[in-house]
VMD Tcl script that builds the backbone (N, CA, C; Angstrom):
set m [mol new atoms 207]
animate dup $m
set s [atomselect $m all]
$s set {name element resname resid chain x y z} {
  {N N UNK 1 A 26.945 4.628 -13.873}
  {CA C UNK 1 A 26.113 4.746 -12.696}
  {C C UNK 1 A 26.624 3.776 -11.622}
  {N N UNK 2 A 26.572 3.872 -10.393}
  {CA C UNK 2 A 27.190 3.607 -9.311}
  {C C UNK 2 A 26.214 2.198 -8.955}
  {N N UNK 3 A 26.680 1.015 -8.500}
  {CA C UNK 3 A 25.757 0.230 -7.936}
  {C C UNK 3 A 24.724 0.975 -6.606}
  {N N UNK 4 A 23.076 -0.052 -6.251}
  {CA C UNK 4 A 22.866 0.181 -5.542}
  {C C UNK 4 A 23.820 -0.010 -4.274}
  {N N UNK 5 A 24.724 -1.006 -3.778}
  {CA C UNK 5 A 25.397 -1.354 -3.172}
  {C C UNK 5 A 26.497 -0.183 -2.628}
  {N N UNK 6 A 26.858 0.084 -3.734}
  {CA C UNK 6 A 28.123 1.303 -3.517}
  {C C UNK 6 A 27.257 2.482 -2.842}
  {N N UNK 7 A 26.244 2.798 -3.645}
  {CA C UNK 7 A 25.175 4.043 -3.237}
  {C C UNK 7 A 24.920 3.940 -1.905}
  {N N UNK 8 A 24.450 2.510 -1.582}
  {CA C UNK 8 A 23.907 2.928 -0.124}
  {C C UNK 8 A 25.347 2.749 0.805}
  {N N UNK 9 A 26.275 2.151 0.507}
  {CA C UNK 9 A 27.268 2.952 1.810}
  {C C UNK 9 A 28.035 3.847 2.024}
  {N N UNK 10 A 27.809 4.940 0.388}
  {CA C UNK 10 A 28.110 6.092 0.735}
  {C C UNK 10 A 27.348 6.970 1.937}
  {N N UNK 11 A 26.137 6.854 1.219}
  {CA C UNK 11 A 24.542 6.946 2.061}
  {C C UNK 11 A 24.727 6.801 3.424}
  {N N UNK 12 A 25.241 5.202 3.538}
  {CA C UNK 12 A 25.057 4.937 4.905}
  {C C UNK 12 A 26.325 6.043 5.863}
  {N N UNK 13 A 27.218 5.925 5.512}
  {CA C UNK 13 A 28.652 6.833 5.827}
  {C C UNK 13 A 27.847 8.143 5.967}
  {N N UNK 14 A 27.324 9.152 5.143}
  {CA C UNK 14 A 26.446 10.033 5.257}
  {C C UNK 14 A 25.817 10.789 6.161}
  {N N UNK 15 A 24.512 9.569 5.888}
  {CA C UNK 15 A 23.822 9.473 7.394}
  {C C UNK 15 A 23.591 8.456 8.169}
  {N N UNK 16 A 24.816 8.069 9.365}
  {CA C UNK 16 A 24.793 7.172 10.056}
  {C C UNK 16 A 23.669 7.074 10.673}
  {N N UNK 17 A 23.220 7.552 10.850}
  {CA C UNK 17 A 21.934 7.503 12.556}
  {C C UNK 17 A 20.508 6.919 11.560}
  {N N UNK 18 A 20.380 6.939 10.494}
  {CA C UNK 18 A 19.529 6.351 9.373}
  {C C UNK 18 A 19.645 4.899 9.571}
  {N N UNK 19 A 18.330 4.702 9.732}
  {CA C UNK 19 A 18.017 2.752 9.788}
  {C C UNK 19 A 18.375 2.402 8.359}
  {N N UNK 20 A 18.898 1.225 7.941}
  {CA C UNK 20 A 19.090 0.501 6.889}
  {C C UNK 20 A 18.362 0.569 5.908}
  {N N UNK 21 A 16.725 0.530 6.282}
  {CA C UNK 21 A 15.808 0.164 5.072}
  {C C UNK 21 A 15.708 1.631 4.564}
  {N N UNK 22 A 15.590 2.454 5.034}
  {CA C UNK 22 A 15.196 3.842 4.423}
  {C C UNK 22 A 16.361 4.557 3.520}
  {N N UNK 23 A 17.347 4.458 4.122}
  {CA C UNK 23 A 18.849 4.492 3.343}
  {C C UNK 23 A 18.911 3.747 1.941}
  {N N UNK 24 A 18.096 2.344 2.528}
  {CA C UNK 24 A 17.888 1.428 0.846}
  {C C UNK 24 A 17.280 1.782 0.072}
  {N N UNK 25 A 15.923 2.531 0.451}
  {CA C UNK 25 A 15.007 3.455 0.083}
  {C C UNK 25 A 15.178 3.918 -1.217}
  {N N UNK 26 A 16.265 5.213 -0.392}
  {CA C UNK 26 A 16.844 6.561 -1.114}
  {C C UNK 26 A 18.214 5.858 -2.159}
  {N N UNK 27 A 18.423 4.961 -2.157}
  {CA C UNK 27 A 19.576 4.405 -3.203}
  {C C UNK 27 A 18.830 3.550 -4.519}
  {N N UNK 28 A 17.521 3.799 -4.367}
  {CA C UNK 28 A 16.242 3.002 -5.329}
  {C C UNK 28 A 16.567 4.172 -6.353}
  {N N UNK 29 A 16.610 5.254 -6.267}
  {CA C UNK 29 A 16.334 6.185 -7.487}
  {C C UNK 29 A 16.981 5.635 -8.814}
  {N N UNK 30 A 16.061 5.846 -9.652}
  {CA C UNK 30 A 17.044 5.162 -10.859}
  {C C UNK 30 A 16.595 4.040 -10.893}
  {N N UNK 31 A 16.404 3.538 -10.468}
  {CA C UNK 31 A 16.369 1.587 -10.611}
  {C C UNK 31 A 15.094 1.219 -10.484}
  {N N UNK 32 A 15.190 0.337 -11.527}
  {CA C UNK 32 A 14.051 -0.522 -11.965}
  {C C UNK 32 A 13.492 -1.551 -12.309}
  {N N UNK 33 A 14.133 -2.372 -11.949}
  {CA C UNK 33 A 15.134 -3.901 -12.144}
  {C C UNK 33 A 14.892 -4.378 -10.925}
  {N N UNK 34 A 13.718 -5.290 -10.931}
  {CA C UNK 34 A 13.710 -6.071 -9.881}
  {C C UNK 34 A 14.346 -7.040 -9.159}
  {N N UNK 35 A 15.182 -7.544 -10.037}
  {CA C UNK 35 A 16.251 -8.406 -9.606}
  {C C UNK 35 A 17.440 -7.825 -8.773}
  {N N UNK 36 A 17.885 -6.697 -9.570}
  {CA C UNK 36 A 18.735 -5.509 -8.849}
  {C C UNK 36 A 18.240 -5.121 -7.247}
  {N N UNK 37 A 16.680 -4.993 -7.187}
  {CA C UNK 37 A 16.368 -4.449 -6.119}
  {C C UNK 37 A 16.372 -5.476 -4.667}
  {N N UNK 38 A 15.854 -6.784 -5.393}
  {CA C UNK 38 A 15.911 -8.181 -4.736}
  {C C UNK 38 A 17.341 -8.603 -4.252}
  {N N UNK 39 A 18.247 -8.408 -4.973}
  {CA C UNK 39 A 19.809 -8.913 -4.896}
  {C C UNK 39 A 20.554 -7.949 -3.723}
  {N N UNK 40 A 20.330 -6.289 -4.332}
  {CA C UNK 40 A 20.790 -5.809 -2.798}
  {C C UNK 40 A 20.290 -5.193 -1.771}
  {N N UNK 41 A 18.562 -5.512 -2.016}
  {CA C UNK 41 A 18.364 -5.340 -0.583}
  {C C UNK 41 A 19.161 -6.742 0.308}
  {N N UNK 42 A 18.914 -7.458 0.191}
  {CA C UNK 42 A 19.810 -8.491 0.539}
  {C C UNK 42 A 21.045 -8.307 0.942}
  {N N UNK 43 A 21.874 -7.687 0.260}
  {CA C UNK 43 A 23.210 -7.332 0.479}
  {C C UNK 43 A 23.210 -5.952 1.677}
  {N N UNK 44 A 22.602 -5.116 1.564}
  {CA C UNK 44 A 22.377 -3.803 2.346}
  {C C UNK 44 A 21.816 -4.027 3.253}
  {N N UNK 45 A 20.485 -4.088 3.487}
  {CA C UNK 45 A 19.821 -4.328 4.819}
  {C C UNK 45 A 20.439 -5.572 5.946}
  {N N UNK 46 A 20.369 -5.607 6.712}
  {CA C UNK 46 A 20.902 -6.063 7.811}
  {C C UNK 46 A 19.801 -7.348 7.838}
  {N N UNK 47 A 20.608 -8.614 7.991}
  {CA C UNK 47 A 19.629 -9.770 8.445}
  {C C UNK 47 A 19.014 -10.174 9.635}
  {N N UNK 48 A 19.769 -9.035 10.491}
  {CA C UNK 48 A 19.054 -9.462 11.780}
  {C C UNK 48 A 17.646 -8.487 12.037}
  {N N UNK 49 A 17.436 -7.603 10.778}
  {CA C UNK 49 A 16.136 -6.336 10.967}
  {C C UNK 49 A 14.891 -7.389 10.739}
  {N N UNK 50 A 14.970 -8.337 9.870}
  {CA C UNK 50 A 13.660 -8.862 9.261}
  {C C UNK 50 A 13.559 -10.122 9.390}
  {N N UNK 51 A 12.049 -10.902 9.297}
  {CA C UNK 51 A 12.764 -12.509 9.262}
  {C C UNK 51 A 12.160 -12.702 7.221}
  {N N UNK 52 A 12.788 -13.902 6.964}
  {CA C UNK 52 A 12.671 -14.134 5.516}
  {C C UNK 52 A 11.286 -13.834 4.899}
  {N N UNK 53 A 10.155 -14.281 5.577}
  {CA C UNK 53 A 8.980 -13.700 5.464}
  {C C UNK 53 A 8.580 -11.978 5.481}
  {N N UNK 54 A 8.802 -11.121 6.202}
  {CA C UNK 54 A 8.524 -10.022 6.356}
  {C C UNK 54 A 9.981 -9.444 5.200}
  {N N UNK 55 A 11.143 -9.915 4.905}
  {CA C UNK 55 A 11.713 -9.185 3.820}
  {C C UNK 55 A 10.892 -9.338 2.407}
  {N N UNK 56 A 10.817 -10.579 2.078}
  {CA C UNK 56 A 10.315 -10.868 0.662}
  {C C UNK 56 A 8.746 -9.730 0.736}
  {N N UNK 57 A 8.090 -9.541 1.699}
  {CA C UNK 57 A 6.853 -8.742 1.766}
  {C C UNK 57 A 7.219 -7.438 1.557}
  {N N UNK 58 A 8.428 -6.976 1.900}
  {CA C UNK 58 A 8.897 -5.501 2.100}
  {C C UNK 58 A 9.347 -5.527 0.443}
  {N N UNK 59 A 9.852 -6.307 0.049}
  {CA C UNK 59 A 10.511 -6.656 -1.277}
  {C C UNK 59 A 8.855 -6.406 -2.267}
  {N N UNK 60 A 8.170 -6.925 -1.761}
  {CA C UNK 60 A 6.979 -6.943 -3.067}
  {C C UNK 60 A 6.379 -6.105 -2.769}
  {N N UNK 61 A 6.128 -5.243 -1.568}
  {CA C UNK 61 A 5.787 -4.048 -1.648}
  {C C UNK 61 A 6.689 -2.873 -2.640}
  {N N UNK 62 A 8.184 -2.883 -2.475}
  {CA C UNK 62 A 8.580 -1.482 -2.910}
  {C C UNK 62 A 8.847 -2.450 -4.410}
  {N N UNK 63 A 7.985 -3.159 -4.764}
  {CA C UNK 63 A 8.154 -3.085 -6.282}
  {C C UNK 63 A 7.204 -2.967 -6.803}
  {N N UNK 64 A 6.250 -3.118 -5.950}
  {CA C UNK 64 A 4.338 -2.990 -6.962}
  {C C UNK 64 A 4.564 -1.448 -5.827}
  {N N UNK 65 A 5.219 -0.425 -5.577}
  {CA C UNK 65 A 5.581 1.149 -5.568}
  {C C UNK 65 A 6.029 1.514 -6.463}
  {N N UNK 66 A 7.653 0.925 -6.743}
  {CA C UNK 66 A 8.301 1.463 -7.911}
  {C C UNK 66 A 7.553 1.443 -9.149}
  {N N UNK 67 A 6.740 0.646 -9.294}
  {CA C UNK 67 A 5.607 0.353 -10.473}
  {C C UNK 67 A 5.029 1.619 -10.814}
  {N N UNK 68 A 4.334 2.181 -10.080}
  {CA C UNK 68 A 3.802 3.928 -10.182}
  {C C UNK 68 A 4.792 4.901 -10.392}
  {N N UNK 69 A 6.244 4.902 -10.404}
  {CA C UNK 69 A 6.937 5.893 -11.242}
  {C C UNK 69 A 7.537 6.184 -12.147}
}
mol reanalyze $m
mol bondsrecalc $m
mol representation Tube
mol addrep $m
């Protein structure tokens, strides 16, 4: 299986005109590993979209989500 990392810049190559986070989104399938999800949103999303506060919130949201599937 392909990293999230690799996934989303195929993704991103894909569909350019796609904002970062939603692209990160769609490269979640499969994964369930919070650490995984923590490590490259980090790496993928862009640091100038969020400040450290509003990522870690976006971060604990799509994991108490991923929780329900």
């Amino acid at each position: 299986m392909k990293s999230i990392t690799t996934r989303f810049k195929e993704t991103k190559h894909k569909i350019p005109y796609l904002a970062d986070t939603p692209i990160f989104l769609l490269c979640l399938i499969n994964t369930d590993k919070p650490r995984l999800i923590r490590k490259h949103f980090n790496k993928c999303v862009s640091e100038n979209d969020y400040e450290r506060s509003e990522k870690e919130q976006i971060i604990k949201d799509l994991l108490f989500r991923l929780s329900y599937f």
